[in-house]
MARLO-990701 format. One record per residue (C-alpha): residue in one letter; x, y, z. Coordinates in pm, 1 decimal. Example, Ala and Ser with C-alpha at 12.3 -4.5 7.8 and 13.67 -1.06 7.14 Angstrom:
a,1230.0,-450.0,780.0
s,1367.0,-106.0,714.0
% end
This chain:
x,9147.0,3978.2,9473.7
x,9189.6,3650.8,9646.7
x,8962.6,3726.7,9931.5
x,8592.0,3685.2,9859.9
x,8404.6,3959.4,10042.3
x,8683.2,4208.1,9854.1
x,8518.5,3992.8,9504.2
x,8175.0,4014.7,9607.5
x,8183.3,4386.5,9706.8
x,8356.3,4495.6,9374.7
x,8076.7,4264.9,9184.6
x,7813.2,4448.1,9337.6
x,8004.5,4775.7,9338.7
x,8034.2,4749.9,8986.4
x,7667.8,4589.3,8898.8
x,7470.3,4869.6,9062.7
x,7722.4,5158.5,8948.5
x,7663.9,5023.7,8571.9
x,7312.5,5036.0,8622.2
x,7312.5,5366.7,8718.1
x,7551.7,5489.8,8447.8
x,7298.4,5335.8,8176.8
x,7037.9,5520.3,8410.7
x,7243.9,5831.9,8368.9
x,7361.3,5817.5,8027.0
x,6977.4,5841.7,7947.9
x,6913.3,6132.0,8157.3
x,7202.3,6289.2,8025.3
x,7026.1,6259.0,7639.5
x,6699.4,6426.7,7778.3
x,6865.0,6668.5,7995.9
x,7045.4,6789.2,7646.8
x,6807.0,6959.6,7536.4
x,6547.0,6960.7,7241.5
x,6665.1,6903.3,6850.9
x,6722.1,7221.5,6655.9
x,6413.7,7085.7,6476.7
x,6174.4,7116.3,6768.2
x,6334.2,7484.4,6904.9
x,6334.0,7638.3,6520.0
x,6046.9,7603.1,6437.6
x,5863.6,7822.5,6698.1
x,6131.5,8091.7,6612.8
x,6067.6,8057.3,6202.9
x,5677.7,8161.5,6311.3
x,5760.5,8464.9,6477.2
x,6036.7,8562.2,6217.7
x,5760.1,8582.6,5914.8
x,5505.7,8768.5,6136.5
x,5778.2,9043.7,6220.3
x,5916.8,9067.6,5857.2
x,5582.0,9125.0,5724.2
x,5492.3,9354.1,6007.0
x,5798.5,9578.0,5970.0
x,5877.3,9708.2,5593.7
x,5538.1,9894.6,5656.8
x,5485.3,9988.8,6021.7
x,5516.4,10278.9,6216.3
x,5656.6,10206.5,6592.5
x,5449.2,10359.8,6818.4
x,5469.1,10366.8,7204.5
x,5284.9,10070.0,7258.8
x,5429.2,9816.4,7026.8
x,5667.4,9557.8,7180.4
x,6039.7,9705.8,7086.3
x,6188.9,9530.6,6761.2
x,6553.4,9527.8,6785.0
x,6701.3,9662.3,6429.9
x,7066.1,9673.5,6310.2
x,7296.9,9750.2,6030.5
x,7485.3,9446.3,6121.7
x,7406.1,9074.8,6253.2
x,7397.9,9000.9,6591.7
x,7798.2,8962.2,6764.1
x,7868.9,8592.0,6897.2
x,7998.1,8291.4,6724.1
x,7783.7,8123.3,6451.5
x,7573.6,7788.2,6552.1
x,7599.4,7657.8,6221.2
x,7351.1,7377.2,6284.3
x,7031.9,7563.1,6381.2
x,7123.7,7820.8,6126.6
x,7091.7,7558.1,5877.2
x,6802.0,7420.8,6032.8
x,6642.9,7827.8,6039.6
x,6683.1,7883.5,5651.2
x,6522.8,7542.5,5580.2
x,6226.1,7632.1,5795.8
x,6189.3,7978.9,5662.5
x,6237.8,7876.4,5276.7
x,5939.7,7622.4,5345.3
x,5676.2,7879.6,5449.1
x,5786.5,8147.9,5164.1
x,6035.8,8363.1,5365.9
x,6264.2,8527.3,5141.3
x,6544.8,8599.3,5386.0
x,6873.6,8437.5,5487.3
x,6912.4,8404.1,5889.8
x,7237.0,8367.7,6161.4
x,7209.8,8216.4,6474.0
x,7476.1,8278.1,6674.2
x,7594.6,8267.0,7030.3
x,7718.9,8501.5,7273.3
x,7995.2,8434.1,7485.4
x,7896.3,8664.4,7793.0
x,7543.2,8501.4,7822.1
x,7358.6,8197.0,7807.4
x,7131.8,8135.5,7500.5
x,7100.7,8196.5,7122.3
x,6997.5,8464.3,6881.1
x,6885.0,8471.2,6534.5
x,7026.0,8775.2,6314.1
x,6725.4,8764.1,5995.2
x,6814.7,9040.2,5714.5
x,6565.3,9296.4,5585.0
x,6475.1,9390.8,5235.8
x,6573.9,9766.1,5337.6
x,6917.2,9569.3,5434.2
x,6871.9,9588.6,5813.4
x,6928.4,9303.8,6044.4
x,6635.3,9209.6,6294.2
x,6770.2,9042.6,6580.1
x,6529.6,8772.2,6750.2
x,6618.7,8600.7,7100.4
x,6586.7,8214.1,7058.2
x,6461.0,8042.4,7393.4
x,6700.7,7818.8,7571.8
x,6576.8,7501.1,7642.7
x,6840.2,7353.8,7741.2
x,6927.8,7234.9,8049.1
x,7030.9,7499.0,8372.9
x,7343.6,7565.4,8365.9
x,7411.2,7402.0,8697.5
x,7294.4,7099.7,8611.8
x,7631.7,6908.3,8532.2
x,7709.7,7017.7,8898.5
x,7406.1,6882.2,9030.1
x,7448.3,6538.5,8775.9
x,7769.8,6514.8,8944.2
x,7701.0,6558.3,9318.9
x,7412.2,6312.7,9250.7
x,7616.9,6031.6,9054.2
x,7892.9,6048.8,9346.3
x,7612.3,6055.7,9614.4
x,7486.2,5682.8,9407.7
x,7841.9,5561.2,9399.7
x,7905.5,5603.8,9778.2
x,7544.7,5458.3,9857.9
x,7636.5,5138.8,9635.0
x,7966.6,5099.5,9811.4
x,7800.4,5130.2,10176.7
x,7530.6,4850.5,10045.3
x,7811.4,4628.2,9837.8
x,7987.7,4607.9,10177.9
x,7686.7,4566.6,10404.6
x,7542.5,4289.0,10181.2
x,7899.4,4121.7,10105.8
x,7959.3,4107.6,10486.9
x,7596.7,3956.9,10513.6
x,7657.7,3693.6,10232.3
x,7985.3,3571.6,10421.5
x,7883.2,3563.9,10719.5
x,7818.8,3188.5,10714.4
x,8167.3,3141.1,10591.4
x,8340.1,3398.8,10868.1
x,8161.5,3134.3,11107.5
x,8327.1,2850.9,10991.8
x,8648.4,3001.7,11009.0
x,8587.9,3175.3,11353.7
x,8506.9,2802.9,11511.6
x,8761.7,2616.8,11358.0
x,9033.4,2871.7,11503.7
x,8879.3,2808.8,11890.1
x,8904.1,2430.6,11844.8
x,9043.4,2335.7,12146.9
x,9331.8,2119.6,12245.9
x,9072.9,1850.5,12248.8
x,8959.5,1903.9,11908.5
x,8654.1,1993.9,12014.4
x,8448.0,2319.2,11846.9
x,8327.4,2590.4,12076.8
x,7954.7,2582.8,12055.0
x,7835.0,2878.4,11878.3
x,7471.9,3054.6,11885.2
x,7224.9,2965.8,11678.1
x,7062.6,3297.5,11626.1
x,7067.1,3511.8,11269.8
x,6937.8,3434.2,10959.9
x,6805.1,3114.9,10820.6
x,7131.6,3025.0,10660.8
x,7340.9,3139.1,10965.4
x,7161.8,2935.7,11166.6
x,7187.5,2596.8,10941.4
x,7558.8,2666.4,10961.9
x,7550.2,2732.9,11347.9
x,7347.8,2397.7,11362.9
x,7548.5,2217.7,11126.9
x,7876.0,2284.5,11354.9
x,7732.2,2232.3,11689.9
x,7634.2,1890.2,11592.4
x,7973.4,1827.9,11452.6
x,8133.6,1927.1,11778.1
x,7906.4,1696.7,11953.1
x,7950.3,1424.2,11719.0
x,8326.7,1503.1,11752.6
x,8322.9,1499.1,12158.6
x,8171.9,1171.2,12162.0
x,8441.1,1025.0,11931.4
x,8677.2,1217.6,12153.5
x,8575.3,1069.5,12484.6
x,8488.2,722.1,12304.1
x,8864.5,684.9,12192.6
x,8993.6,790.0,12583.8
x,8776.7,598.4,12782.9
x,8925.0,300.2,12533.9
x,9259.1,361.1,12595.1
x,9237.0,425.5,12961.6
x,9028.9,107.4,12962.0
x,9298.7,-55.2,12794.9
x,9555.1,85.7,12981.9
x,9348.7,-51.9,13336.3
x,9310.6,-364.8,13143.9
x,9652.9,-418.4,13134.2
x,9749.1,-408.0,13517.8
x,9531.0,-739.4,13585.3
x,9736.8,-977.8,13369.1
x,10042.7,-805.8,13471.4
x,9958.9,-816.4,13829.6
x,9890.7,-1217.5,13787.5
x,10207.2,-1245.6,13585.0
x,10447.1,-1072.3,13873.4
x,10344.2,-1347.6,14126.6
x,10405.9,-1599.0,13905.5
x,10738.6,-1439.3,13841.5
x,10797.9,-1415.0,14255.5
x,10839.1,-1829.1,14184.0
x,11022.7,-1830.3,13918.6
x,11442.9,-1908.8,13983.9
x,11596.4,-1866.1,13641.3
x,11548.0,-1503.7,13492.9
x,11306.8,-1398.3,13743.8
x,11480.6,-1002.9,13719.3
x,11434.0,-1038.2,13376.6
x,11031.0,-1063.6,13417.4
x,11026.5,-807.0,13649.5
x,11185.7,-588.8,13434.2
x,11004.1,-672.3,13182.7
x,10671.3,-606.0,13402.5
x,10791.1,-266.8,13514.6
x,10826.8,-140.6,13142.3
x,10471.0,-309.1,13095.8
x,10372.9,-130.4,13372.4
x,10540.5,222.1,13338.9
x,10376.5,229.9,12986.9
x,9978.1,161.0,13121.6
x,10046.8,422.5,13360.7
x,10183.2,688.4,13097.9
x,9855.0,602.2,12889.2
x,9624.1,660.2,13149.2
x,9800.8,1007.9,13259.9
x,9798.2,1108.4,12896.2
x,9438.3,1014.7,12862.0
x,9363.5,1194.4,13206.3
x,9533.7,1475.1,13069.7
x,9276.2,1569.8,12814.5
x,9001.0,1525.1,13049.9
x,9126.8,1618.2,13410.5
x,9207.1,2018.8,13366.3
x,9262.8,2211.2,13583.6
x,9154.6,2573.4,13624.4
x,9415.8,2856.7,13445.4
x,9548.8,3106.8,13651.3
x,9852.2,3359.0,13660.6
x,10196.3,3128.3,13767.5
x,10486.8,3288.1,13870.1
x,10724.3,3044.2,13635.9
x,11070.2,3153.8,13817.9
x,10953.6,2959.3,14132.4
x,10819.5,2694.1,13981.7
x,11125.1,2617.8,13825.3
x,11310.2,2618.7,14139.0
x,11105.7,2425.3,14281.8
x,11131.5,2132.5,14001.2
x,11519.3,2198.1,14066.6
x,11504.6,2138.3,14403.5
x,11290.0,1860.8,14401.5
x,11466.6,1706.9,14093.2
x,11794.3,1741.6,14275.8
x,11686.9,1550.5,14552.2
x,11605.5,1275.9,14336.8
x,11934.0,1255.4,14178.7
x,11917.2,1469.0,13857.7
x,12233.2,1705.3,13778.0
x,12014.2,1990.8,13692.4
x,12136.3,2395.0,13735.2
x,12019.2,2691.6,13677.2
x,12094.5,3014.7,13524.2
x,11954.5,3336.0,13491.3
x,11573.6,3385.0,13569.6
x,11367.4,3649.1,13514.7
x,11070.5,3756.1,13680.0
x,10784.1,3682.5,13482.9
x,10416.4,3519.4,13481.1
x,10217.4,3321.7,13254.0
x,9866.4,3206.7,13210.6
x,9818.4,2835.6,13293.8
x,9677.4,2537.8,13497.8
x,9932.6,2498.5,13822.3
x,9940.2,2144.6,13835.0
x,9956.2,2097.7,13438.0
x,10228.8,2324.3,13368.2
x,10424.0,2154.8,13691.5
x,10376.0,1816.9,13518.3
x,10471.5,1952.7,13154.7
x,10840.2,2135.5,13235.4
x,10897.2,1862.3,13509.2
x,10871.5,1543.6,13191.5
x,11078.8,1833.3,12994.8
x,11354.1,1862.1,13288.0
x,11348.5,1476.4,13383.8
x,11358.0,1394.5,12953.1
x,11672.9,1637.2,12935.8
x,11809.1,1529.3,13292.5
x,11802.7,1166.2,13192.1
x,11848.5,1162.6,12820.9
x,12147.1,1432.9,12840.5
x,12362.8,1324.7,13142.9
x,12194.6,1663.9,13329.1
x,12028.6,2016.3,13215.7
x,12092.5,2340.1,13273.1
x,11786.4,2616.0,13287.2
x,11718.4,2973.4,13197.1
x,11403.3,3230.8,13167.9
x,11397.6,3539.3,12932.4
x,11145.7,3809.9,12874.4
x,11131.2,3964.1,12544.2
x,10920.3,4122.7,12339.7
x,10596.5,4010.2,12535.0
x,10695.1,3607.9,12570.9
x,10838.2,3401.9,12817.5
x,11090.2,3194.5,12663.9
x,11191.9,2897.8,12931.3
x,11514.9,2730.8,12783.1
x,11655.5,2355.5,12811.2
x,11993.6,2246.5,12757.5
x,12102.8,1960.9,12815.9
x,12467.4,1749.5,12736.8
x,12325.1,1450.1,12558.1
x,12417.6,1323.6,12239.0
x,12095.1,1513.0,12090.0
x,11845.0,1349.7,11808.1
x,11863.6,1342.0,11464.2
x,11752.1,1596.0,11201.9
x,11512.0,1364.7,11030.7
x,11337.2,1259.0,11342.1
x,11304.2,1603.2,11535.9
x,10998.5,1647.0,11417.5
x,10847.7,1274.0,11570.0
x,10989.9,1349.4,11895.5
x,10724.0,1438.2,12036.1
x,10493.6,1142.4,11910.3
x,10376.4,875.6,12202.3
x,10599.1,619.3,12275.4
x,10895.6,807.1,12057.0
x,11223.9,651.1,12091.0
x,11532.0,778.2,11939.3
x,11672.4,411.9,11933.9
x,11432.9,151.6,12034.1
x,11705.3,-80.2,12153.1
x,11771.1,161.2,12457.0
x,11406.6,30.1,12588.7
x,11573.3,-157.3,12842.7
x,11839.8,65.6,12964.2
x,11693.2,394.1,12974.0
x,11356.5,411.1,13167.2
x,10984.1,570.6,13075.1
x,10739.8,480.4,12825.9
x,10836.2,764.4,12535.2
x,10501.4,963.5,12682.7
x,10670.7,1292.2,12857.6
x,10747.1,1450.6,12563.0
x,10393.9,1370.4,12418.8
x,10236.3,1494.8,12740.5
x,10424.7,1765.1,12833.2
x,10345.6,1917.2,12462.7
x,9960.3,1829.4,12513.4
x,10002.3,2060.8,12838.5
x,10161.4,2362.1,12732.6
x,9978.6,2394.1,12366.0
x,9664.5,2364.8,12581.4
x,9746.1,2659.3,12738.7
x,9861.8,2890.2,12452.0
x,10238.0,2809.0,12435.1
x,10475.0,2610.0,12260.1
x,10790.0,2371.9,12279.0
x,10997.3,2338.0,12031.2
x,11355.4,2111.7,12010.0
x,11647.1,2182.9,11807.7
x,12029.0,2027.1,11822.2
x,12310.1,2288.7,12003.3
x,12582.4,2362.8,11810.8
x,12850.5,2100.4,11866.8
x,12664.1,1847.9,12115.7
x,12307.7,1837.7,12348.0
x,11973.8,1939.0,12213.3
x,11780.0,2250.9,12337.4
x,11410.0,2249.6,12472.2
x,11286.3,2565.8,12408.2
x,10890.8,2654.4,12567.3
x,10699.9,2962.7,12462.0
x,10439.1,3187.3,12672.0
x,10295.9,3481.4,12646.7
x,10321.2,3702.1,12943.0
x,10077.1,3816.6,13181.1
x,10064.6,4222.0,13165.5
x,10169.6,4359.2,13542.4
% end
């Protein structure tokens, strides 16, 4: 009942069905046929013309046959128009008691009047009622009106929502860029508004977007110029002069990081398939060469949908963060149930529960007094999280039982 098409369907389900049962409650008083008032009295006339005509008539071949008894006619008594009968009869100065009975083999009703010469004339009473079919029919046509107001309760629901399935359908393609997908602006008057309405949010979001990375990249350029002034003045310097230059390298490591995060969200490139068990020994080999204890274990065959040189740069900050952070890394690549699941471990002291879930913030440090013993500026995490979400995946990080903390990266596979 949550869901609002489901509420709008049943209110107009039940609004036109209502309608139609008043509609048909009506009918069904018509279709019941005349009061025993209005079908009496008709009978009562042609009662007194055949008493008087038969005490003294003679039948002869062409009269119309008047069916005599000793006894009234068989069926079961109608109570009501036989009261109705002897009221009508008593008024116009009949002197005779009627029956009106029905008969359980056929449709209809007959009057039984006795005779002074204590016979029983029998007199059919017209049906006016309805057919008897006609509570089949009544039927067939109230199921026919509930199935038409369900196909237009649904049709018109779907219609009334659509506005609101539009909304939902954009803000589930928003891009890693936060960006919406531009949609059509085609449909009716209100669809469109809320196609127009969302396009210019997207646009007004894309400028904010690129306003806020052409700032930081700006800021990040800004940076090198002082920096660059302040390392010559440091190549004079006697006392501490490593110091600065230390000091200038983290300044300088952290514009860079800025500017490849920013150039991240702007510079991608195309998505293809990527065979991820030779990627990853190629980061191993190339990794190796530059000093990091990485291994590897099992790897399966598998591909995944991505951008080559994005997903390269995304496990690489992954294998160089658990490489460097956790004294080395080993590697391994499952298939199951569909996904790619690329695993991390490395030997490190891990992170702590409460700030797992900020690891992956920019410029995230575990303990900010390891700034100058452990290089980076706290961006591969950041970036390498920007990449693979991009692309459909995800990362997660979790502590291994005992010691080390596990980098875990999710794909979907890419059907043979």
């Amino acid at each position: 009942m949550n869901s609002l098409r489901r509420r709008l369907i049943i209110l107009l389900l039940v609004s036109i069905v209502g309608v139609v049962g008043l509609a048909t409650i009506a009918a069904i008083k018509l279709l019941g046929g005349p009061s025993p008032e209005l079908t009496m009295g008709p009978v009562a006339r042609q009662i007194q013309l055949m008493v008087q005509l038969v005490p003294g008539h003679v039948a002869g071949t062409g009269d119309a046959p008047i069916n005599l008894g000793d006894h009234p006619a068989d069926g079961v008594e109608d109570q009501r128009h036989t009261d109705v009968l002897n009221h009508i009869l008593h008024d116009i100065g009949i002197n005779a008691s009627a029956i009106v009975t029905r008969a359980a083999d056929k449709p209809g009703m007959v009057a039984s009047v006795s005779l002074p010469d204590n016979r029983w004339m029998v007199v059919d009473v017209p049906d006016f009622g309805p057919p008897r079919d006609v509570w089949f029919v009544l039927s067939g046509w109230i199921t026919l009106i509930v199935l038409g107001a369900t196909a237009v309760s649904v049709y018109f629901a779907a219609v009334l929502i659509r506005p609101l399935e539009m909304i939902e359908a954009a803000v589930s393609k928003i891009g890693s860029d936060g960006v919406l997908a531009a949609l059509p602006e085609e449909g009716s008057a209100e669809v469109k508004a809320t196609a127009r309405a969302l396009n210019q949010l997207s646009t007004r979001l894309k400028t904010a977007m690129e306003s806020r990375m052409r700032l930081v990249a700006a800021a990040g350029h800004d940076l090198r110029t002082p920096m660059t002034r302040m390392r010559l003045r440091a190549e004079f310097l006697d006392e501490d002069r490593e110091k600065w230059l230390h000091d200038l390298d983290e300044l300088d490591s952290i514009a860079d990081s800025a500017i490849r995060l920013v150039r991240e969200e702007v510079d991608q490139d195309a998505v293809e398939p990527i065979a991820l068990k030779g990627l990853v020994r190629d980061l191993e080999i190339e990794l190796t060469s530059l000093g990091h204890a990485i291994s590897i274990g099992h790897l399966d065959e598998v591909s995944v949908r991505a951008g080559a040189l994005g997903l390269r740069r995304a496990l690489r900050n992954l294998m160089v963060n658990a490489a460097t952070h956790g004294k080395g890394c080993s590697l391994s690549l499952s298939a199951t149930n569909g996904q790619a699941v690329l695993t991390i471990d490395d030997h490190g002291p891990g992170i702590p529960p409460e700030l797992l879930n900020k690891a992956f913030e920019p410029f995230f440090r575990v303990d900010p007094g390891r700034r100058q013993s452990v290089p980076g500026a706290g961006l591969g995490l950041a970036i390498a999280k920007e990449i693979i979400e991009r692309y459909g995946g995800t990362v997660t990080l979790q502590n291994r039982p005992g010691r080390g903390l596990r980098q875990k990266v999710v794909f979907d596979v890419v059907p043979e």
